[in-house]
C-alpha positions in Angstrom: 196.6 136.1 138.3 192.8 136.5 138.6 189.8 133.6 137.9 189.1 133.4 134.2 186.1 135.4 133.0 182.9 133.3 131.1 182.9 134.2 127.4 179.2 135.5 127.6 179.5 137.8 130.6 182.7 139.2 131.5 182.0 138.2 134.9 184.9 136.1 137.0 184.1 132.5 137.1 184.5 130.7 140.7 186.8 127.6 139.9 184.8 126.0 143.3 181.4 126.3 141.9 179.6 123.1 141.2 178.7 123.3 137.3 175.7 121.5 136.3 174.1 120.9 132.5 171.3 122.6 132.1 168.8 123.1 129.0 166.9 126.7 128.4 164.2 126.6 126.0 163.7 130.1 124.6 160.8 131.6 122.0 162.2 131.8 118.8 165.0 131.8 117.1 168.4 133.3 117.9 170.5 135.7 115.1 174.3 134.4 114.9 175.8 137.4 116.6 174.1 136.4 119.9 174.2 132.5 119.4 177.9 133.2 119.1 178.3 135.7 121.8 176.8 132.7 124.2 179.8 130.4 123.1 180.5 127.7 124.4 176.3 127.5 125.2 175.3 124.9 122.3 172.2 125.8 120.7 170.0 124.3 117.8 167.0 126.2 116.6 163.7 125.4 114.9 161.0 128.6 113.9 159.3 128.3 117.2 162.0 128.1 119.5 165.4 127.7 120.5 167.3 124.7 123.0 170.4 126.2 124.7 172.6 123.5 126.3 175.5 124.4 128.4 177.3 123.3 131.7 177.5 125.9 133.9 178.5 127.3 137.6 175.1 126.0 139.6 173.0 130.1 140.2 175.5 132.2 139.2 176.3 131.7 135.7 172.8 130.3 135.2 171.5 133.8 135.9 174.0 135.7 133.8 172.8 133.6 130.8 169.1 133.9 131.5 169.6 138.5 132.1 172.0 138.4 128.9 168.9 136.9 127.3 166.4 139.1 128.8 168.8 141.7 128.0 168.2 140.9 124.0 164.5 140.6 124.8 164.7 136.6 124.4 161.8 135.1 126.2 163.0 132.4 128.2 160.0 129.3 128.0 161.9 126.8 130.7 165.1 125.4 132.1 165.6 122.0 133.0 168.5 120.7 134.8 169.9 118.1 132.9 172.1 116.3 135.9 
């Protein structure tokens, strides 16, 4: 049986990886399909921007949520370790 895959990117997910709570801030807001296709990233929105908040695998998962952004053209404004 393989490693289980992260809702948002299909890729496998190392069970060793150190997962750390980070925050993205990103211009805008997001539509529901995405903010759902990010699950379990926790997002709350205002009309400027929006503050994504999500434990995840330290690098790698970090940058699969910031290209799947990029990938929607979502500016991404910071990120801020939260540990």
């Amino acid at each position: 049986m393989g490693a289980p895959h992260t809702p948002r990117t299909g890729q496998r997910r190392n069970r060793h990886a150190r997962a750390v709570n980070y925050e993205v801030v990103v211009r805008g807001e997001l539509g529901p399909v995405l903010r759902a296709a990010l699950l379990p990233v926790r997002a709350t929105a205002t009309q400027e921007q929006t503050v994504l908040r999500a434990r995840l695998a330290k690098d790698r998962e970090l940058a699969d949520l910031v290209s799947v952004l990029r990938s929607h053209g979502v500016r991404v404004a910071s990120i801020t370790v939260l540990d």
